[in-house]
VOBA-1610 file (N, C-alpha, C; in pm, whole numbers, padded with zeros to 5 digits, always signed):
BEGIN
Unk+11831+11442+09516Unk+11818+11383+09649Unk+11722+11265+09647Unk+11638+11281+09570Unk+11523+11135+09538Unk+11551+11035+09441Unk+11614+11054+09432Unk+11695+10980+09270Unk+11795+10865+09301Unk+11769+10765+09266Unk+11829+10624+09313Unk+12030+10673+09271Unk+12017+10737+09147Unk+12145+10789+09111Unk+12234+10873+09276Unk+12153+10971+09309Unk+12194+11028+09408Unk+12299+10939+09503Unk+12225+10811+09550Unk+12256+10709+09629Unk+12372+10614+09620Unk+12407+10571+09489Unk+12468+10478+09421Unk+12651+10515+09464Unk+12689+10638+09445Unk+12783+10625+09513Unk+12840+10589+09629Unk+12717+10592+09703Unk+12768+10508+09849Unk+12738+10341+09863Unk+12660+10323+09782Unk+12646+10206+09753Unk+12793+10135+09666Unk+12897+10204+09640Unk+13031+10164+09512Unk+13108+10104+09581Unk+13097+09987+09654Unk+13231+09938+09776Unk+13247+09782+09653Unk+13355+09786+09704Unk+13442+09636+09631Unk+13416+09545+09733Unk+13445+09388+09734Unk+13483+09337+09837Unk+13591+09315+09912Unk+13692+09355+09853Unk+13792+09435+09855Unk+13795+09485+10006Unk+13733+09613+09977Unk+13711+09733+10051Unk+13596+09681+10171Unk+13557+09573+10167Unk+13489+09559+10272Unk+13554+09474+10371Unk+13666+09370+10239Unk+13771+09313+10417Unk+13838+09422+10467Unk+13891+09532+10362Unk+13994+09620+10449Unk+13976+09611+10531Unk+13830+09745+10527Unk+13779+09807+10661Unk+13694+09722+10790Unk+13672+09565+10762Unk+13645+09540+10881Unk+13774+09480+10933Unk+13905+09445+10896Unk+14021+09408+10930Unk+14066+09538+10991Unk+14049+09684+10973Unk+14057+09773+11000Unk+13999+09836+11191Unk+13872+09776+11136Unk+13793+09821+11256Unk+13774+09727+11381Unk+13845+09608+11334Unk+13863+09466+11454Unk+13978+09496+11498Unk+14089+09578+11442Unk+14257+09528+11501Unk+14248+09629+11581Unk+14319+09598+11730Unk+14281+09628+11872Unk+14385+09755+11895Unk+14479+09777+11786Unk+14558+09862+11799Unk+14531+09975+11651Unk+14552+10130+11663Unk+14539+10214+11595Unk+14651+10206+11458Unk+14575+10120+11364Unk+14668+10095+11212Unk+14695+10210+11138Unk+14735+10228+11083Unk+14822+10324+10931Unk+14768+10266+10823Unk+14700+10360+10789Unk+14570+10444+10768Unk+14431+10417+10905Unk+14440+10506+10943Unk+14309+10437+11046Unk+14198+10435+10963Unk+14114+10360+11053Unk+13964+10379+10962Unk+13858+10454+10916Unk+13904+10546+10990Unk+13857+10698+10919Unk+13899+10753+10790Unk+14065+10713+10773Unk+14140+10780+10678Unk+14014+10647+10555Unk+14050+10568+10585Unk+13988+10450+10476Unk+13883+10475+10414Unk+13789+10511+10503Unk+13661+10532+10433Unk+13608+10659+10409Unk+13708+10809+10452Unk+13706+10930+10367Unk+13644+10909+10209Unk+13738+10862+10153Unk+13788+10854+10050Unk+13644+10822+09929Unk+13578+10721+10000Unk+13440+10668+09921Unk+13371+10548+10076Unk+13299+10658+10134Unk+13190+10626+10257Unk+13109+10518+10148Unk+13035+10461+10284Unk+12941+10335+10203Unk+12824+10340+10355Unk+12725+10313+10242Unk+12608+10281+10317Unk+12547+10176+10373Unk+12631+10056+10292Unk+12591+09858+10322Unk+12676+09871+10481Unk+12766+09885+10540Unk+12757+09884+10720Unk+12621+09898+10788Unk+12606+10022+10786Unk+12490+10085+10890Unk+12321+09994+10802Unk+12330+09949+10702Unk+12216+09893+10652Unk+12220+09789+10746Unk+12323+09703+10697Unk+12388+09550+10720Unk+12400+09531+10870Unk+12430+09591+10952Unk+12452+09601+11091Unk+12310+09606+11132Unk+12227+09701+11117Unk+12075+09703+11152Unk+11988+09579+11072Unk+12046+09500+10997Unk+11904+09416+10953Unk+11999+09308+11063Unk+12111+09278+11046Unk+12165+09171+11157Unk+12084+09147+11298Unk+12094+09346+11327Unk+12042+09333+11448Unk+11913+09282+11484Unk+11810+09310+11363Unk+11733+09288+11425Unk+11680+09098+11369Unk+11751+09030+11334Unk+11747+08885+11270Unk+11856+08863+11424Unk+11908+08900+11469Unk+11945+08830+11609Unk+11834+08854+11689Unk+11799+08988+11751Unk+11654+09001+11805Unk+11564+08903+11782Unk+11494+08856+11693Unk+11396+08769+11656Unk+11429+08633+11704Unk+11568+08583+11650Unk+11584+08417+11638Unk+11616+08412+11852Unk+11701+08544+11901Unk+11712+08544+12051Unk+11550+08497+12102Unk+11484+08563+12064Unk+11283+08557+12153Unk+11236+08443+12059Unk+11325+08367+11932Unk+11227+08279+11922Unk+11315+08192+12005Unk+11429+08138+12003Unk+11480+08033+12079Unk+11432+08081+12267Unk+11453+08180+12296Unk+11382+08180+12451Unk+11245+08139+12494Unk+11161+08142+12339Unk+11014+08126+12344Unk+11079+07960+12311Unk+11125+07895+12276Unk+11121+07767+12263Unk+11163+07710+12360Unk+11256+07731+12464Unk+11271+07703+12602Unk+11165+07715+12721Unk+11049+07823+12667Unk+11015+07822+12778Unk+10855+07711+12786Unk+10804+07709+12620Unk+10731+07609+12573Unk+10755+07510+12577Unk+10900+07460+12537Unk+10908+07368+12501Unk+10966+07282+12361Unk+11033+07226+12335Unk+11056+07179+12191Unk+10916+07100+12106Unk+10902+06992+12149Unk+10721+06949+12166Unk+10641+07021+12022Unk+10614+07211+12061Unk+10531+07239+11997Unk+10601+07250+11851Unk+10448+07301+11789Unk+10499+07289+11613Unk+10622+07477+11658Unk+10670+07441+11503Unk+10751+07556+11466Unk+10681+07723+11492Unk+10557+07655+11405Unk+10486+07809+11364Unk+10453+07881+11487Unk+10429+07786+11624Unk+10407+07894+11748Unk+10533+07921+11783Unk+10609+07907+11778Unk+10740+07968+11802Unk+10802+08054+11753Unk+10727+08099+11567Unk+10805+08218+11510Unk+10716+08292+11521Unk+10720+08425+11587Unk+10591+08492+11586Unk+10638+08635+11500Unk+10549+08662+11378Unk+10591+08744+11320Unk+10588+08902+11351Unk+10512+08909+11507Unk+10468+09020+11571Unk+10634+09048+11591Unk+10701+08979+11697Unk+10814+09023+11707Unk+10888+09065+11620Unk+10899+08985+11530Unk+10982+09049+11392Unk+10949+09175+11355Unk+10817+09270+11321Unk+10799+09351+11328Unk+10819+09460+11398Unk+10813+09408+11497Unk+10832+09510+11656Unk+10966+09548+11659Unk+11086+09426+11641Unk+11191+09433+11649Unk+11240+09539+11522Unk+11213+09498+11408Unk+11264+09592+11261Unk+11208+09730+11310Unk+11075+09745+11333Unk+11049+09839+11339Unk+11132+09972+11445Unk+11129+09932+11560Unk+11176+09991+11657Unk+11363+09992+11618Unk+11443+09917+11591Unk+11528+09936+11524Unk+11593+10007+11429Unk+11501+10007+11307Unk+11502+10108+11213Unk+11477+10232+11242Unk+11387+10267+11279Unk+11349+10416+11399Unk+11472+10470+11441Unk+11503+10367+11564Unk+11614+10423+11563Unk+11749+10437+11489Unk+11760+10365+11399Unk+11841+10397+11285Unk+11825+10539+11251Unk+11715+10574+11194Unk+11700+10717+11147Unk+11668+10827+11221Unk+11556+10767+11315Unk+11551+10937+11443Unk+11705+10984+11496Unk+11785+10892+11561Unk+11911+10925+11678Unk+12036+11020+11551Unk+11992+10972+11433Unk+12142+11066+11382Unk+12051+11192+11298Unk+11948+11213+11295Unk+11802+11316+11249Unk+11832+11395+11407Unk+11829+11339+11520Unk+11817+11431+11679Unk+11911+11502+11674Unk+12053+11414+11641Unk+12202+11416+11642Unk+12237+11552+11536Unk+12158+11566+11440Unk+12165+11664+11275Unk+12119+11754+11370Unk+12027+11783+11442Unk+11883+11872+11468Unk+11941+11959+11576Unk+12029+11893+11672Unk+12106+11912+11792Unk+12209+12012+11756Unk+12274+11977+11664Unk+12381+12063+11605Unk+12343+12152+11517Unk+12248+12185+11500Unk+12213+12292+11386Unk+12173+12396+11500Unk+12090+12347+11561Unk+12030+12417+11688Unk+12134+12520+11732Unk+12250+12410+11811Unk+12347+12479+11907Unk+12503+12524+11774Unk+12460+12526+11671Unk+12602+12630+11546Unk+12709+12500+11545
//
């Protein structure tokens, strides 16, 4: 379970396998194989990574461009990137990355 080996299989996606399944998970109608059937087969962990660092690199550049509207263009760069947010944002993000499906585990063990 601590062992980088442990991990690596979910880490085994092609690129391939990464247009499938987002060609999969965009088309507005229920395809043959759905996307469940797809990623049975060999789950991957780069989504739920990849989706959460996105999120929170939109978070940041959103409060720095709103912080630059409300300053001004004028000032230098560096008051505009504030690395507090970046933190705040990853942090609280990631959290919830791992507490909500840990509640979600905890919930169901609880209730069978």
């Amino acid at each position: 379970f601590w062992s980088i080996a442990y991990y690596q299989r979910y880490f085994d996606v092609d690129p391939e396998d990464v247009v499938s399944r987002a060609r999969i998970a965009l088309w507005p109608f229920p395809p043959n194989p759905t996307f469940h059937d797809t990623i049975t087969a060999n789950p991957d962990l780069y989504g739920p990574l990849w989706i959460t660092t996105t999120l929170v690199v939109a978070c940041f550049m959103t409060s720095a461009i709103s912080q630059a509207r409300l300053v001004g263009l004028d000032s230098p760069l560096y008051d505009l990137l504030d690395a507090q947010t970046l933190s705040v944002a990853a942090t609280l993000i990631y959290t919830y990355l791992a507490l909500i499906p840990l509640a979600v585990w905890g919930v169901a063990q609880a209730t069978g």
